[in-house]
N, C-alpha and C positions, 0 to 999 in steps of 0.2 A: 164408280167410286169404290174407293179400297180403304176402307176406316181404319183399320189395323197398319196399312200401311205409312196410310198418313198421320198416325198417333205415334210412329215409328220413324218418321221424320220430325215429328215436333218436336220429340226428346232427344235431339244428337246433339244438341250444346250442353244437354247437363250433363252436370258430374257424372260419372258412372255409377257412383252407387243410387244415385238419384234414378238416372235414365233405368236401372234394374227396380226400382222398385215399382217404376212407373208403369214395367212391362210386366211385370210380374206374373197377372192374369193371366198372359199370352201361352199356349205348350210352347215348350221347346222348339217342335217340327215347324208351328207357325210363326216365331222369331227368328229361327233360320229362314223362311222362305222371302218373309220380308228385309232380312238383311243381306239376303243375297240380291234382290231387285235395288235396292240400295248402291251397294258395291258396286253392281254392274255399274247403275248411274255415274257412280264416283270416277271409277275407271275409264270410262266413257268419254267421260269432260277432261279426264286428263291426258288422256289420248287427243283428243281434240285439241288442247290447247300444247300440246308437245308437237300435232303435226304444224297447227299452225295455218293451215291451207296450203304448204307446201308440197309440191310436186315429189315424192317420195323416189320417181326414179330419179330422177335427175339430179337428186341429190345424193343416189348411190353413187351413180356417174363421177359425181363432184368433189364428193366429200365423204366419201365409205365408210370413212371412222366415224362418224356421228351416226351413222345407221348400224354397223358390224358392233357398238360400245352399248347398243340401247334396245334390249330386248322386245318392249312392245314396238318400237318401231320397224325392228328386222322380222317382226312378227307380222305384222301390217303389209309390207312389203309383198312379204313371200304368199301372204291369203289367210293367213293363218289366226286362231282365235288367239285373243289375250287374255282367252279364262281357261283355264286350266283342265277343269272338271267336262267345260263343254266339248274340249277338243279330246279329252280320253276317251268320255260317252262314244263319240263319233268311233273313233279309232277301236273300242271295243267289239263295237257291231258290225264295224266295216272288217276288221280284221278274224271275226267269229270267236269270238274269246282266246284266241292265240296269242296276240297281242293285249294288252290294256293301258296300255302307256302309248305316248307318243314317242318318246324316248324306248323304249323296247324295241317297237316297230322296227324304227330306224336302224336299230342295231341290230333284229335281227337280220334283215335283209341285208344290211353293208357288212353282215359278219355270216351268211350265207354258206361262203366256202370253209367256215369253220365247223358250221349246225346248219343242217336243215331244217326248214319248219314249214308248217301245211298249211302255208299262207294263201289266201284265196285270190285270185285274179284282182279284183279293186284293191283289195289291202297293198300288191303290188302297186296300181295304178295312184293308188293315193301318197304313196312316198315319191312315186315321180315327179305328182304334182306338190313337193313341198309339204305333204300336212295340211292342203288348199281343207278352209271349213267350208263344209257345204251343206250340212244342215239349218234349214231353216232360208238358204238360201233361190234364188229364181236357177242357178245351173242344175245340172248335173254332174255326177265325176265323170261320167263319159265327155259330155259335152267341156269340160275344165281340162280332164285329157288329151283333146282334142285339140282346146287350144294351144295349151303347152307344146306340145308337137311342135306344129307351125312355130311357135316363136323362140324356141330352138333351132327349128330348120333355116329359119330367117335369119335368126340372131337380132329380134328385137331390141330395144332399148331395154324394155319389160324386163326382156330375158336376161341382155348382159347385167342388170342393174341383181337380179337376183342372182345369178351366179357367182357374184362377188360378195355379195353376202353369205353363200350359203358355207356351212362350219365342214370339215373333213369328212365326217362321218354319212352327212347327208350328201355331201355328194358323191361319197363312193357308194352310200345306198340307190341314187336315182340312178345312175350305171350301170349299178344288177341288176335293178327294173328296168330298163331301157331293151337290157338283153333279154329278161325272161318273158315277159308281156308277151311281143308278140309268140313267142313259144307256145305258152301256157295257153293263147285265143286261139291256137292250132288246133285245142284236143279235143274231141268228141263231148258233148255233154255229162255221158258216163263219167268220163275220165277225170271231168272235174266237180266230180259228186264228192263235195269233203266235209269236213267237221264244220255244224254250224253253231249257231249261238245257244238254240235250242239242246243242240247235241250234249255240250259242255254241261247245262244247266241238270240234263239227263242225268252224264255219267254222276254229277255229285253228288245229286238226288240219292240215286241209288246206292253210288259208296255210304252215303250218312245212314243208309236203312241196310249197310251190311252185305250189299246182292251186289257186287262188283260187276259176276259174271251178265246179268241185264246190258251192262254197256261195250262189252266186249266187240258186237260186232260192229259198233260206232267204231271203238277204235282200232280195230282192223280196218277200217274202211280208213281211217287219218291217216295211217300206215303205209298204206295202201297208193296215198296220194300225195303223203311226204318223199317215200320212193321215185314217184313219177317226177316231181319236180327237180330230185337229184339225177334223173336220167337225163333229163333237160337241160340242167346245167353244166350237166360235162357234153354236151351237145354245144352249146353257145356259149360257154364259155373259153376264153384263152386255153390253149394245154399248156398243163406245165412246163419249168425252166427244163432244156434238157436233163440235165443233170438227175435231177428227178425223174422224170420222165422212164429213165435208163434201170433207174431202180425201181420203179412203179413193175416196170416190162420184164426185169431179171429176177426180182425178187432176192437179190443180193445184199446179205447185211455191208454197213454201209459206214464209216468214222475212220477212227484212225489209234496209232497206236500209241503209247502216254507212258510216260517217264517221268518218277518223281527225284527235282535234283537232290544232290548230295546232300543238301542243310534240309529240306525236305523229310529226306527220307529216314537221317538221322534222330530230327526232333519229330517227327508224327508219323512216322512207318509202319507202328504197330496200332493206331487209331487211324486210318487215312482214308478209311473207306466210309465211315460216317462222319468225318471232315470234310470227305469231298464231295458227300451228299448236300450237305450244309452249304457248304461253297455256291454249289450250281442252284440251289432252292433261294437265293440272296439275288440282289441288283444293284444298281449304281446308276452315278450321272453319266449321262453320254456325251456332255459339252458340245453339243448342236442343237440343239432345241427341240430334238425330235426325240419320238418315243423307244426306247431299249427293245420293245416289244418289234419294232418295225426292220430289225436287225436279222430276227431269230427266224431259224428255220419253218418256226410255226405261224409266220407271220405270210410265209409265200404262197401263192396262190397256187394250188395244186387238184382242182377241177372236184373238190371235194372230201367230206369227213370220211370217209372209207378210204379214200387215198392216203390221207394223211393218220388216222389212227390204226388203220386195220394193216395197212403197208410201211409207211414211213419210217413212223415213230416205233414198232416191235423190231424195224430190222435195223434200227440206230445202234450203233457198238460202240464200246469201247476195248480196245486190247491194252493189258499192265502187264508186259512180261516181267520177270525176276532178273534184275542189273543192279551189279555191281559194280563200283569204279573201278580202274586198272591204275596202279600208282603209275607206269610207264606212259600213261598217253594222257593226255588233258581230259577233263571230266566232258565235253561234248564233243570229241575225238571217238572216244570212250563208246556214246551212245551212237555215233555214227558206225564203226564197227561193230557193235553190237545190234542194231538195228537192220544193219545188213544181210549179218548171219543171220538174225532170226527171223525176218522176213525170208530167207531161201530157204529155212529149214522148213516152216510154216509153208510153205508156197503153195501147197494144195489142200492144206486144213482153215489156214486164215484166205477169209473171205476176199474177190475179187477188190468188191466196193472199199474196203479197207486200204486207204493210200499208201503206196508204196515209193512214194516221192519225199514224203514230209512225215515226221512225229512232231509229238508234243511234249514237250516239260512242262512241267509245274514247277513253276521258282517261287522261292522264301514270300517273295515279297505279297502274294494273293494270299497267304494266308493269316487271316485274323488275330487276334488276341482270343483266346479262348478262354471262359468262364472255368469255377469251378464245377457246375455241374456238367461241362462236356460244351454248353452251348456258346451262340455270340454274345449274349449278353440282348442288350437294347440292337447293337451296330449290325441290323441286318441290310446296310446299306457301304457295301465293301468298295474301298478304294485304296489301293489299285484293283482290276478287276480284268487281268489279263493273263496269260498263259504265255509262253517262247515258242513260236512253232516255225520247226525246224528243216532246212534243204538237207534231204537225205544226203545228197550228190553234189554239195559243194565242197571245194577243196579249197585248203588256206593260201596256194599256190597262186588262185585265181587274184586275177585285175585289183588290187585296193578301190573299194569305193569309199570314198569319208564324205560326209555331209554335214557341219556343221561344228565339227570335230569329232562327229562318233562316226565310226569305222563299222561298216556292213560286215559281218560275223557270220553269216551264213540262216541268219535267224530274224526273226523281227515280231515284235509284238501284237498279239490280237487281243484280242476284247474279244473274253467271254461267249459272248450272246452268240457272236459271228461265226463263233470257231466251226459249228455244225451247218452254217449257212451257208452264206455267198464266200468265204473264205474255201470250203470244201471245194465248192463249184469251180471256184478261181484254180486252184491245185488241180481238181480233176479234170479241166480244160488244157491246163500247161502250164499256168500264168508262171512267169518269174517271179520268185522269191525276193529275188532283190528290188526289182520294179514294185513288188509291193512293200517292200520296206522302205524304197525311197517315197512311195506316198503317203507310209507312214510315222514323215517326218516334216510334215506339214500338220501333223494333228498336235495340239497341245501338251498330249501325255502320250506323243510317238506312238499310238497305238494303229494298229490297222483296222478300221471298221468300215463294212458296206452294207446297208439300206437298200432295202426295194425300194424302185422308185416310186415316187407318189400316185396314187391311183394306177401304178400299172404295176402291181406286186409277182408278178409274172416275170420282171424285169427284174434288171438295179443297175443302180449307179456304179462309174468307171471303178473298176479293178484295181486300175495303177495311174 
């Protein structure tokens, strides 16, 4: 018998100021615990009467939109609690205070090859099982593990029924798990001596009493283990696209070279370099449903954050030599001669990785309405949001291509995001110019954009 409790059922039909005064007596701490026993009840029954007694896979099978639209039920599904507080608790302890979210978790594992974290062995195994709650329940996560396995390996009903539910980010996190597990169960006990719950509780302790130095060799030892599991990852994981790969090995700065056109250069020549800061720090719609982010070079899988911040991203360039128009030739005549000469001039001061097939303009049209204090205003959501990037080595002589009534120029439009991405790639592989500008004439806004493919960022979609 729980009197408090059940005095706390008796008052949910009054009023509320009623039902407050009738608790009044109650602390705080013990009006929460009762109304959390409450909730669960409430929750509980409505759970129950949303499933119905309904077979829950088989109506992923059937009908996925009523399960994918309704969270406690894609909740239910996948093993997962529909209280919030209980599935963090879990996720806390099991992930050693590195995690505290459920949502964290997942990110940080499916964003791995961005950040490393000194995730412990379950904290992996538990994102592979979906977030499965296992507190309080008869498995274990080994044993939940285990089964999961098998019904992947099998390809259950179980299984397909949740893998169609489950949202982007989770299953590009049980993927990393999939690969690192068994890694990680490879290593010595030693090896996987890492930060526990206790450890956390340590270091904060002693930062609030001022003695930092107390936790230091804790977190040498996180260090220590965060390290290991990025050695592991570029063991099992994909290597990077060549392209990368070639720059990871040579250590060669790596872009292209940038002309601003005539109206350009005219109206914003003597502010262009904090305009163009501006530019690239902005975004836009992609008019496919997918994310901008999934475009960009930082978006590719590249075997890890040291690849990608200590290599990548320091030896990214851009070269803006000083051009002039020549009234005698047409203004991208112009920069095609002039492009020429100063890539032969430059020939052994500018970089390898620096294409020498293709430059870039910057046309009128990308650039904003400017405020008067220098900034965008509100519109840091730019459209258009492309650049002209241009075939060193075509000639006006060449084949007419016309599509639709525009006439292939030797040029064609990229999108932003791409220009340092799978666009470079495409160039420093050979791709034709014009073959991607005739696929850039199936996009809405004639733009040329390529995406890593989905869960395989290692990759991307067709070129041309």
């Amino acid at each position: 018998m729980d009197p408090n409790l059940e005095l706390y059922r008796s008052v949910l039909d009054l009023p509320p100021s009623e039902r407050r005064e009738r608790l009044r007596h109650l602390p705080q701490a013990e009006q929460a615990r009762v109304w959390m026993i409450v909730d669960r009840e409430v929750k509980a029954q409505r759970l129950e009467e949303l499933v119905a007694g309904r077979d829950l896979v088989q109506l992923a099978l059937t009908n996925p939109s009523e399960i994918i639209t309704n969270m406690r039920l894609k909740y239910t599904l996948l093993g997962r609690s529909i209280y919030p507080h209980d599935e963090n608790m879990m996720v806390t302890r099991i992930a050693n205070d590195v995690a505290r979210t459920s949502q964290t978790l997942v990110d940080y594992i499916a964003e791995f090859d961005q950040k490393a974290r000194p995730l412990a062995l379950d904290a992996w195994k538990l994102v592979y099982c979906d977030l499965c709650y296992i507190d309080g329940g008869s498995a274990t996560l080994q044993e939940v593990y285990e089964t999961r396995l098998r019904d992947e390996e099998l390809q259950t009903p179980a299984e397909q029924a949740r893998e169609i539910v489950r949202y982007k980010m989770l299953k590009k996190a049980r993927r990393n798990a999939k690969w690192m597990i068994p890694a990680i169960q490879s290593l010595s006990s030693e090896q996987q001596a890492q930060w526990t719950v206790e450890d956390s509780r340590f270091a904060q302790g002693v930062a609030i009493q001022g003695k930092p130095d107390q936790a230091l060799p804790l977190l040498l030892k996180q260090l220590e283990y965060e390290g290991t599991l990025k050695n592991l990852w570029k063991q099992v994981s994909p290597a990077p696209p060549a392209w990368m790969q070639h720059i990871i090995d040579t250590r060669e700065q790596w872009g292209f070279v940038y002309y601003l056109s005539r109206e350009v250069h005219e109206r914003h020549g003597n502010d262009w370099e904090s305009l163009w800061s501006g530019i690239k720090s902005s975004w836009t719609d992609t008019f496919s449903g997918r994310d901008m982010a999934d475009a960009t070079w930082m978006s590719i899988h590249c075997q890890g954050e040291d690849n990608r911040r200590q290599i990548l991203e320091p030896l990214l360039t851009e070269d803006w030599p000083t051009f002039r128009s020549q009234d005698n030739l047409s203004e991208y005549s112009g920069m095609r001669r002039h492009f020429k000469e100063y890539t032969g001039e430059r020939g052994s001061l500018l970089s390898p990785g620096v294409l020498r097939n293709t430059f870039i303009v910057i046309p009128l049209e990308l650039v904003p309405a400017v405020s008067e204090d220098g900034g965008f205003g509100d519109n840091h959501n730019l459209n258009p949001y492309w650049v002209w990037a241009c075939d060193a080595d075509w000639d006006s002589s060449d084949e007419e291509t016309v599509v639709d009534g525009d006439k292939y120029e030797g040029r064609v439009r990229v999108a932003i995001y791409s220009l340092n991405s799978w666009f470079y790639a495409a160039r420093w592989e050979g791709v034709s110019l014009k073959d991607m500008w005739l696929k850039a004439q199936q996009h809405p806004e004639k733009l040329w954009i390529c995406y890593a493919k989905r869960l395989e960022e290692w990759d991307h979609e067709p070129y041309i």
